[in-house]
DSSP file (Angstrom, degrees, kcal/mol; ACC not computed):
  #  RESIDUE AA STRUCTURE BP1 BP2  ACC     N-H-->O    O-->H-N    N-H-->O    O-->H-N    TCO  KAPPA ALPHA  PHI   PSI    X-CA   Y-CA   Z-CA
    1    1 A X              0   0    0      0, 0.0     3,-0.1     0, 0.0     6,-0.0   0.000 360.0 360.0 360.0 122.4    0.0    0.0    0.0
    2    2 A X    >   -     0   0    0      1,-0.2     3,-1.4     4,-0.0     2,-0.1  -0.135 360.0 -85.2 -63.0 164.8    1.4    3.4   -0.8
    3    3 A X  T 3  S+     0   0    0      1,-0.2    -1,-0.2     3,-0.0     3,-0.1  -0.427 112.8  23.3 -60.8 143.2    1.7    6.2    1.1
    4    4 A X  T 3  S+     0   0    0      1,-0.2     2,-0.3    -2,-0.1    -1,-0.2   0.523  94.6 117.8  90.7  -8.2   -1.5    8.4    1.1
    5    5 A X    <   -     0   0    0     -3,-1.4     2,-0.6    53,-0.0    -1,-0.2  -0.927  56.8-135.3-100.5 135.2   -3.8    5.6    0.1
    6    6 A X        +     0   0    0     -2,-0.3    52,-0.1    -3,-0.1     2,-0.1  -0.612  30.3 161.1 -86.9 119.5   -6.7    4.4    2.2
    7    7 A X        +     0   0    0     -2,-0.6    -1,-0.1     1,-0.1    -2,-0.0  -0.500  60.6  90.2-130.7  67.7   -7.7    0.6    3.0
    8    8 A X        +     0   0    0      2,-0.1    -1,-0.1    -2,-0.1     3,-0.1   0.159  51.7 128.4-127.8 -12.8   -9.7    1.0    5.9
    9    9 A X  S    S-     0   0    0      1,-0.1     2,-0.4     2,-0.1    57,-0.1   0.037  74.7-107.0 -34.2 165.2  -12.9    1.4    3.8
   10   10 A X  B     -A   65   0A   0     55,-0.7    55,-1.1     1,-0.1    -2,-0.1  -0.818  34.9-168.3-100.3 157.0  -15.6   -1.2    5.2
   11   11 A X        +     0   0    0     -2,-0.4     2,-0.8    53,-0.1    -1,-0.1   0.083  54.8 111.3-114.7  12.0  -15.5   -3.9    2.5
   12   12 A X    >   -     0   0    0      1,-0.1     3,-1.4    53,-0.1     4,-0.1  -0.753  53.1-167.0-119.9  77.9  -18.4   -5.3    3.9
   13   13 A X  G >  S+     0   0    0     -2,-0.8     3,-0.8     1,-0.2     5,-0.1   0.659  86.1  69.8 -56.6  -3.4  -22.0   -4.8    1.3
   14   14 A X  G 3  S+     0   0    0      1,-0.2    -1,-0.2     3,-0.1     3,-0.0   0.787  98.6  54.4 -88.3 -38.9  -24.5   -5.7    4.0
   15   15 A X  G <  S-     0   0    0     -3,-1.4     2,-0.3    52,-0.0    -1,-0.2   0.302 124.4 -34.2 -94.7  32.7  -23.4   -2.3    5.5
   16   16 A X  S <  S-     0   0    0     -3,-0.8     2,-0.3    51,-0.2    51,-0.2  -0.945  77.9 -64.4 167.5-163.2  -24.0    0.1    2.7
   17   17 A X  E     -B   66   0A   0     49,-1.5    49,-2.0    50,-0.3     2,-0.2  -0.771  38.1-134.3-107.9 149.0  -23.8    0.3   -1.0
   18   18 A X  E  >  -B   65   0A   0     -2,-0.3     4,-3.8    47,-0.2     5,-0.3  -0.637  31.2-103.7 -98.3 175.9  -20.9    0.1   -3.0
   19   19 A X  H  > S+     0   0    0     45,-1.6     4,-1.2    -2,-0.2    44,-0.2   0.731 115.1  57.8 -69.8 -21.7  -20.1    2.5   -5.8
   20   20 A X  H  > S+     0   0    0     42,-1.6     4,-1.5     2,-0.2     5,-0.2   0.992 106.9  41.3 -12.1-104.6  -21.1    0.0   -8.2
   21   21 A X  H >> S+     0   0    0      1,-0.2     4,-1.7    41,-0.2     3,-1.2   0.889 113.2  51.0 -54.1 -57.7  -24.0   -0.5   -7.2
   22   22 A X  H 3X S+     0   0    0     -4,-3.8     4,-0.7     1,-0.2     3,-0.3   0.888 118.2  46.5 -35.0 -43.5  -25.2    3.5   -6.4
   23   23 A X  H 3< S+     0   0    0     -4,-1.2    17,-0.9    -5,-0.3    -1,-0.2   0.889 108.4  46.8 -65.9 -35.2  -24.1    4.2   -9.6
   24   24 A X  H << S+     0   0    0     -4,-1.5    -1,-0.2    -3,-1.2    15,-0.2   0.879 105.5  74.5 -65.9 -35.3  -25.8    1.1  -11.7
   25   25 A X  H  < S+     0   0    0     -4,-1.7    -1,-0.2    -3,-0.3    -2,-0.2   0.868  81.4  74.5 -52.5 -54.5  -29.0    2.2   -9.6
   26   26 A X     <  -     0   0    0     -4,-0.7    13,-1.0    12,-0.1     2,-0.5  -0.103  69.0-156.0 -47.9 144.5  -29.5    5.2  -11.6
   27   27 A X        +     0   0    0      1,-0.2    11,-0.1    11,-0.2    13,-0.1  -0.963  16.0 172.7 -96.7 132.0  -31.1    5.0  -15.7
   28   28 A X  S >  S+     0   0    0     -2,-0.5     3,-4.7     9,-0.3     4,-0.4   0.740  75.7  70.7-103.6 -68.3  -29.8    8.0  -17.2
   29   29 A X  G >> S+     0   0    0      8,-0.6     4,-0.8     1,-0.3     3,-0.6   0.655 104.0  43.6 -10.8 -45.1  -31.4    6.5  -20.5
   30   30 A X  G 34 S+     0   0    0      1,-0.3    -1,-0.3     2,-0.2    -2,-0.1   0.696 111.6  59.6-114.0 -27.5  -34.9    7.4  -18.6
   31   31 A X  G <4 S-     0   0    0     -3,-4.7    -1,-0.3     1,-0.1    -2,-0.2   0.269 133.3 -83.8 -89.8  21.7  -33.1   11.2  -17.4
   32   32 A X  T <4 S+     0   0    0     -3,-0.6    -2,-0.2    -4,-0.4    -3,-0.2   0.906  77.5 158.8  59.3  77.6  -32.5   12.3  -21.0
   33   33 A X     <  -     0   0    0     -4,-0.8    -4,-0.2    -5,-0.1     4,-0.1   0.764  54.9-119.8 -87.2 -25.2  -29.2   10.4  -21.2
   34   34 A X        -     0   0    0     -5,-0.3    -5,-0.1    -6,-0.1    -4,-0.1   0.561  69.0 -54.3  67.3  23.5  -29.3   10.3  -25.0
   35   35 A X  S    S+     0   0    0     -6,-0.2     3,-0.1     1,-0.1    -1,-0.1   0.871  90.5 160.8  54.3  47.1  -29.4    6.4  -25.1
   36   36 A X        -     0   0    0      1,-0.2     2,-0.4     3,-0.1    -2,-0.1   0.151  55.3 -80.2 -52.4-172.9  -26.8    6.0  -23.4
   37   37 A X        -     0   0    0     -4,-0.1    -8,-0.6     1,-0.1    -9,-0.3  -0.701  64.9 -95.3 -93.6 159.6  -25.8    2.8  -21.5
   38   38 A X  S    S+     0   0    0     -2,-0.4   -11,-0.2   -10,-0.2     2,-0.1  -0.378  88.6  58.2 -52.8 143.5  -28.2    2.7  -17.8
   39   39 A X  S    S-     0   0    0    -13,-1.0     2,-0.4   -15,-0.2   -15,-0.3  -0.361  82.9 -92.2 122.8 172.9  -26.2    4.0  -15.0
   40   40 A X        -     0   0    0    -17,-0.9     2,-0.1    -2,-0.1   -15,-0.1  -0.994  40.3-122.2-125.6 147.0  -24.4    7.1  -14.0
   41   41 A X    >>  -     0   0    0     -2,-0.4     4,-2.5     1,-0.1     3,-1.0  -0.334  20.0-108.5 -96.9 175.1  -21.1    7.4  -14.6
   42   42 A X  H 3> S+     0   0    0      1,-0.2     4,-1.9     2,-0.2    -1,-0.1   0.641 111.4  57.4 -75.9  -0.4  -18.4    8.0  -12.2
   43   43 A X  H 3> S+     0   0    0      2,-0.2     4,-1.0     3,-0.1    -1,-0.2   0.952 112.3  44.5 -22.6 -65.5  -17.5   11.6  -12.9
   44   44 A X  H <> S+     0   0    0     -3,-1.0     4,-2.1     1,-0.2    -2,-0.2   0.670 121.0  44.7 -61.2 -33.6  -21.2   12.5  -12.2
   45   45 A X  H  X S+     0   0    0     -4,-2.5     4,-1.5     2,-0.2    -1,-0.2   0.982 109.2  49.0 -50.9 -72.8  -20.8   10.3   -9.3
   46   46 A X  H  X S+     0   0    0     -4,-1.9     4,-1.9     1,-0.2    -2,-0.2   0.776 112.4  52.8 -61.5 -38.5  -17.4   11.3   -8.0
   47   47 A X  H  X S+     0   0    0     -4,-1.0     4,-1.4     2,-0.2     5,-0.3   0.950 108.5  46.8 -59.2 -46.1  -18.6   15.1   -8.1
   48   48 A X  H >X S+     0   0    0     -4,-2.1     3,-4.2     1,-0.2     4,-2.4   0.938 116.0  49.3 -49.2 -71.0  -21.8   14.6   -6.1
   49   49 A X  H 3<>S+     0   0    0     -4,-1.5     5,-1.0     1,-0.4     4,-0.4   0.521 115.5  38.8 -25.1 -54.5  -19.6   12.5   -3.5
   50   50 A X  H 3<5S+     0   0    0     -4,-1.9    -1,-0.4     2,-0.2    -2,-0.2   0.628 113.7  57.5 -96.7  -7.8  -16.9   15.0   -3.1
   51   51 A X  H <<5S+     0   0    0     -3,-4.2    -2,-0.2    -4,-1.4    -1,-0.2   0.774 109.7  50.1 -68.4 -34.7  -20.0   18.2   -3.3
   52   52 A X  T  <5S-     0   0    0     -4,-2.4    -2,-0.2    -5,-0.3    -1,-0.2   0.849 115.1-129.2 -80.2 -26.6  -21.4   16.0   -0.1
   53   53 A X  T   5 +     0   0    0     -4,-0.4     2,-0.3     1,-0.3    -3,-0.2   0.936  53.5 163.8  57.6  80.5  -17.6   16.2    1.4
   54   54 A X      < -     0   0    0     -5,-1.0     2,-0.4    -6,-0.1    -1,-0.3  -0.970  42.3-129.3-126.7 133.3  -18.3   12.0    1.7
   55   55 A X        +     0   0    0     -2,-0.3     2,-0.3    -3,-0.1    15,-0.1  -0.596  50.2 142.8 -98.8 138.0  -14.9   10.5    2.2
   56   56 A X        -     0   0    0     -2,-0.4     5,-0.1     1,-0.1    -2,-0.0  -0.993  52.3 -31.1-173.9 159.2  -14.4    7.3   -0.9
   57   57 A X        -     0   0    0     -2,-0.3     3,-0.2     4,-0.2    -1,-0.1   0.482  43.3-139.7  -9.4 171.9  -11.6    5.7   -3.2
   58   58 A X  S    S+     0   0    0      1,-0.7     2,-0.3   -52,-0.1    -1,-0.1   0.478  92.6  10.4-113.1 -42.7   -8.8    8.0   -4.5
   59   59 A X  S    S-     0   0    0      0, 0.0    -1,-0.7     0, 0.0     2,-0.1  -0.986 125.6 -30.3-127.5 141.1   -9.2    6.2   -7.7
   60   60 A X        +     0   0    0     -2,-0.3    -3,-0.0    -3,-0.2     0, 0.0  -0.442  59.8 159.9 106.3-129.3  -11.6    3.8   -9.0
   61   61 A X        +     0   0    0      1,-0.1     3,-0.3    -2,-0.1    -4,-0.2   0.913   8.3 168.7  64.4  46.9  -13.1    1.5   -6.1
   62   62 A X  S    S+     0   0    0      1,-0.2   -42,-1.6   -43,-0.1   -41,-0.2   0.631  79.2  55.5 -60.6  -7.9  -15.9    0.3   -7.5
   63   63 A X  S    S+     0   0    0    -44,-0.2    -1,-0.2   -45,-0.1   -42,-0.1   0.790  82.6 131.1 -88.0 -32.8  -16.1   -2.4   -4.1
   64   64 A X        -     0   0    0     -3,-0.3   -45,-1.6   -46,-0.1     2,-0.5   0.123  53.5-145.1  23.3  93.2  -16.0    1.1   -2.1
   65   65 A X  E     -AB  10  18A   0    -55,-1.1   -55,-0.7   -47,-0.2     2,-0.3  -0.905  12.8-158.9-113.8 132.7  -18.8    0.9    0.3
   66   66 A X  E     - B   0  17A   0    -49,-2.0   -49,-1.5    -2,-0.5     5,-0.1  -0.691  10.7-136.6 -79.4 111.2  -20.8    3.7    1.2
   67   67 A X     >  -     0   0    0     -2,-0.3     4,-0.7   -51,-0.2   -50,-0.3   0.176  34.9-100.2 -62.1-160.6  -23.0    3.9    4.5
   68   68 A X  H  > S+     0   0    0    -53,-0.2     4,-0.8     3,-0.1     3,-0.4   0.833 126.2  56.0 -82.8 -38.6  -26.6    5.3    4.6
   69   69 A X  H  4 S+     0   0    0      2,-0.2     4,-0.5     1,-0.2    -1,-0.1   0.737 103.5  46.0  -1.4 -81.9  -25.0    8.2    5.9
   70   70 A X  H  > S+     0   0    0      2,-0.2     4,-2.5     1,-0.2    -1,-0.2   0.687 117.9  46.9 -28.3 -60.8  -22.8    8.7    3.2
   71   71 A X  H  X S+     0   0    0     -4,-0.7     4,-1.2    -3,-0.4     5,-0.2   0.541 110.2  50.7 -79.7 -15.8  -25.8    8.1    0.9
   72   72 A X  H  X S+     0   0    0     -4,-0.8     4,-1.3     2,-0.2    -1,-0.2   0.933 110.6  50.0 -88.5 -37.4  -28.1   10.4    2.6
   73   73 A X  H >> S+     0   0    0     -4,-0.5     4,-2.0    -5,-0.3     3,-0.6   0.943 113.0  48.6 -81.2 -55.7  -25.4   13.3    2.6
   74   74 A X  H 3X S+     0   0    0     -4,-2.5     4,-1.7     1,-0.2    -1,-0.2   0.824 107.0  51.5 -60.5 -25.2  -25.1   12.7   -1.0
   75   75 A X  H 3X S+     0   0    0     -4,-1.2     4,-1.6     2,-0.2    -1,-0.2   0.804 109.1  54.7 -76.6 -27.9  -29.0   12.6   -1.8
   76   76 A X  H << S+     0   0    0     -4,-1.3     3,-0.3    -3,-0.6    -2,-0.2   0.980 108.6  49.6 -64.6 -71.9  -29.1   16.1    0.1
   77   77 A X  H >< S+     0   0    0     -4,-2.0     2,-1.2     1,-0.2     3,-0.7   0.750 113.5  48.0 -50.5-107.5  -26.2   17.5   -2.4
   78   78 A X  H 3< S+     0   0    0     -4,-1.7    -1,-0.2     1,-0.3    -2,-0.2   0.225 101.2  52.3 -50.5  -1.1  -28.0   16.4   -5.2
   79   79 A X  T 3< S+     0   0    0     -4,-1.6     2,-0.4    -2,-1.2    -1,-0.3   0.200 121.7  37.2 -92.0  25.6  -31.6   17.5   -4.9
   80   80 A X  S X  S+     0   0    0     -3,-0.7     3,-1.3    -4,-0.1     7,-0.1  -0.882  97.0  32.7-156.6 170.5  -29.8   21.3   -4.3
   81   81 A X  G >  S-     0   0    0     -2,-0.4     3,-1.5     1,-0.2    -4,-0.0  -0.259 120.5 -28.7  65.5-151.4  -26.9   23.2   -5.7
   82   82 A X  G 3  S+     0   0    0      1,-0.2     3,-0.4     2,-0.1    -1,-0.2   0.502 123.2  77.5 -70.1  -0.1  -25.8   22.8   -8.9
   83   83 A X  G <>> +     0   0    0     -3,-1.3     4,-1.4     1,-0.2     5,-0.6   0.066  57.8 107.5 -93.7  19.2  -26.9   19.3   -9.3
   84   84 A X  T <45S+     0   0    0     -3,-1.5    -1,-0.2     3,-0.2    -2,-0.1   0.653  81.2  52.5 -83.3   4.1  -30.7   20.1   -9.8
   85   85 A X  T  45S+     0   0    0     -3,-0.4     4,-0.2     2,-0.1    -1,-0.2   0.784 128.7  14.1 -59.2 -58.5  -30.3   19.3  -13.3
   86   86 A X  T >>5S+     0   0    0     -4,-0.2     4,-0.9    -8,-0.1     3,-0.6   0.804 115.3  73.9 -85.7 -55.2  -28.7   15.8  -12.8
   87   87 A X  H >X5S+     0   0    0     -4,-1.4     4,-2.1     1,-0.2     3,-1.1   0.928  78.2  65.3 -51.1 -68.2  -29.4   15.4   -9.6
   88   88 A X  H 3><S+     0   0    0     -5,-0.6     4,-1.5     1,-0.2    -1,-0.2   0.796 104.7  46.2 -18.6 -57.1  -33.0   14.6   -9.4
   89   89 A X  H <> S+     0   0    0     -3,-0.6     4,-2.0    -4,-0.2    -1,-0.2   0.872 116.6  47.6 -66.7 -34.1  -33.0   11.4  -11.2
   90   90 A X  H <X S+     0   0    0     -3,-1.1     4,-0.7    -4,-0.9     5,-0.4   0.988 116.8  43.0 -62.5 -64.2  -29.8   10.3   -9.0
   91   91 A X  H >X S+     0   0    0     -4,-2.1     4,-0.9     1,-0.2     3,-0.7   0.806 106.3  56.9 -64.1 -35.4  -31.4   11.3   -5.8
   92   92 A X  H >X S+     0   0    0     -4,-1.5     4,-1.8    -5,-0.4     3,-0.9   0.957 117.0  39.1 -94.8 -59.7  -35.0    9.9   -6.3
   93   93 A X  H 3< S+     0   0    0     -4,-2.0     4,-0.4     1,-0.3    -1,-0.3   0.416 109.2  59.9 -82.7  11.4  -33.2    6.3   -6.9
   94   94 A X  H <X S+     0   0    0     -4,-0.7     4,-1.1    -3,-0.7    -1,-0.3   0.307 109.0  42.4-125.9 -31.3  -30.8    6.8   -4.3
   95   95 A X  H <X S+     0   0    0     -3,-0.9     4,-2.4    -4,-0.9    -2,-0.2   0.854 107.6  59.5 -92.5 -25.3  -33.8    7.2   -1.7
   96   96 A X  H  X S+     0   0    0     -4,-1.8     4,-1.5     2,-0.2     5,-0.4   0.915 109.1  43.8 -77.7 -48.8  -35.7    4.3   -3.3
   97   97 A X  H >> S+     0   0    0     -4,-0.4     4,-1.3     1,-0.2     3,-0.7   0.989 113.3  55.2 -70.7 -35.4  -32.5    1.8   -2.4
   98   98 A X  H 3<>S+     0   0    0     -4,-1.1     5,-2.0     1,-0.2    -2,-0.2   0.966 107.4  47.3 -19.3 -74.9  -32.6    3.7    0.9
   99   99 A X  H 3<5S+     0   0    0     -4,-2.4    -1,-0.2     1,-0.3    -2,-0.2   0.560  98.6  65.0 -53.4 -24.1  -36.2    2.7    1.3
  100  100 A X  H <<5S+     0   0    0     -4,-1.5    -1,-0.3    -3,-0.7    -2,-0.2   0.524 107.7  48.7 -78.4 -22.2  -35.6   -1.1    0.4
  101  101 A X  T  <5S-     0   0    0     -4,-1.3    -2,-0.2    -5,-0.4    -1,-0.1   0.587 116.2-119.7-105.8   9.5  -33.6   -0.9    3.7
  102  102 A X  T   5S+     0   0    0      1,-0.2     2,-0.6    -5,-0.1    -3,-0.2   0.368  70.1 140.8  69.0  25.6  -36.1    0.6    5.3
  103  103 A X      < -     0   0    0     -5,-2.0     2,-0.3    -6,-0.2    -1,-0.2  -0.744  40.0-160.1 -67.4  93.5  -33.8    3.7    6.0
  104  104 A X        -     0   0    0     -2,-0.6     2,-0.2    -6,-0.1     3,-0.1  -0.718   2.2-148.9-106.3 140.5  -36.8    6.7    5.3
  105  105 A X        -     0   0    0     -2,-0.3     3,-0.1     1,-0.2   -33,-0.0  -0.834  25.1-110.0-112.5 150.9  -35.5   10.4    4.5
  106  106 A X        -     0   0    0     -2,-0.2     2,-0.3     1,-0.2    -1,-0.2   0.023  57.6 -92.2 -75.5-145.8  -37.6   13.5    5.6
  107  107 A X        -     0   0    0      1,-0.1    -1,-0.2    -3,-0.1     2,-0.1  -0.717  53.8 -80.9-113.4 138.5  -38.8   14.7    2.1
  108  108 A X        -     0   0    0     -2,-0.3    -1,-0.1     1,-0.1   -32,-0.0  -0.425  21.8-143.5 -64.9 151.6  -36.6   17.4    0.3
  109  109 A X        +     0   0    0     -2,-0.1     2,-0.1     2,-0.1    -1,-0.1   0.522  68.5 112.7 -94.8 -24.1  -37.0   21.0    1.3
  110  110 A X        -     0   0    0      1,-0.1     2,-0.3   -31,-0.1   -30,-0.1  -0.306  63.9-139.2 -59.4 125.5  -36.5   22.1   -2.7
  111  111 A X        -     0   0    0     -2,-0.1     2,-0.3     1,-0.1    -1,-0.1  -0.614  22.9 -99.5 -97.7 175.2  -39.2   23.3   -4.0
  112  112 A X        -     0   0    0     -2,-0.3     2,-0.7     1,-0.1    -1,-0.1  -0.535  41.5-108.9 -58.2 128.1  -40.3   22.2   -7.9
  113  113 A X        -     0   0    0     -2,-0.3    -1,-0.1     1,-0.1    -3,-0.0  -0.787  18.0-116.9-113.1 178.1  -39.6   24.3  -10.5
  114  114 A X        -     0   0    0     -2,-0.7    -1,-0.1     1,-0.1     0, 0.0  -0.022  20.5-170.6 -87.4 118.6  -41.8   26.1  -12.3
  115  115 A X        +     0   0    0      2,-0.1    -1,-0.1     0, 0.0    -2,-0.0   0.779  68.1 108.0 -83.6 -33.1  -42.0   24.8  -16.9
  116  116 A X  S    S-     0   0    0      1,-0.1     2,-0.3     3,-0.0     3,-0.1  -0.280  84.4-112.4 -55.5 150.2  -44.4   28.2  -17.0
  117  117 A X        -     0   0    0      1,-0.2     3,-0.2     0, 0.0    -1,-0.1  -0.647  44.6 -85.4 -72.6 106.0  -43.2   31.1  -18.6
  118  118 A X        -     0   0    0     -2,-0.3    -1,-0.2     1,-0.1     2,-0.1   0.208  48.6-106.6 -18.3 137.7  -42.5   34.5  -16.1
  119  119 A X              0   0    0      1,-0.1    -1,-0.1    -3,-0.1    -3,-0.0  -0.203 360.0 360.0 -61.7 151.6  -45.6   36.6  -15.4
  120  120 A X              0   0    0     -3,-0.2    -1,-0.1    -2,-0.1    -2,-0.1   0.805 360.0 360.0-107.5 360.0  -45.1   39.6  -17.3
């Protein structure tokens, strides 16, 4: 192990998600991907992640496991900031694996916005 790299991640899937899997969760096909492959990739990933200041892989690491924590801090960053573009679709299936673990989040604080055209 070099200097400056971390192996204390928990390796362990029964206590989170890996990066893998959050990422596979998403369809970006279904988010206006442009028929892309399903998934999000780890750019989009790695930005939310580091937006959330969620500590994960220096490279790679798809076995990288993630608490609910982690995942909850991350959902938070993406329904707000600059990720309300992206973000939605990410965050919405990121609370649904949440919800399969019976981990329940309050509801976001973001309100919708608005397809109508300013009043004039």
């Amino acid at each position: 192990m070099r200097r400056g790299q971390n192996s204390s991640s928990t390796n362990n899937p029964t206590a989170g998600w890996t990066k893998q899997e959050l990422m596979a969760a998403v369809d970006v096909s279904e988010s206006g991907g442009g028929g892309r492959r399903p998934g999000l990739s780890p750019k989009t990933f790695d930005l939310i992640r580091k937006a959330a200041r969620v500590k994960g892989p220096s490279h790679g690491g798809l076995t990288w496991v993630f608490s609910a924590d982690d995942v909850a801090a991350m959902i938070r960053c993406a329904e707000g900031g600059r990720f309300t573009e992206r973000g939605e679709p990410v965050a919405q299936a990121w609370r649904k694996l949440l919800s399969e673990r019976g981990v329940e989040l309050a509801p976001s604080n973001r309100r919708a916005r608005s397809t109508a055209p300013p009043p004039e």
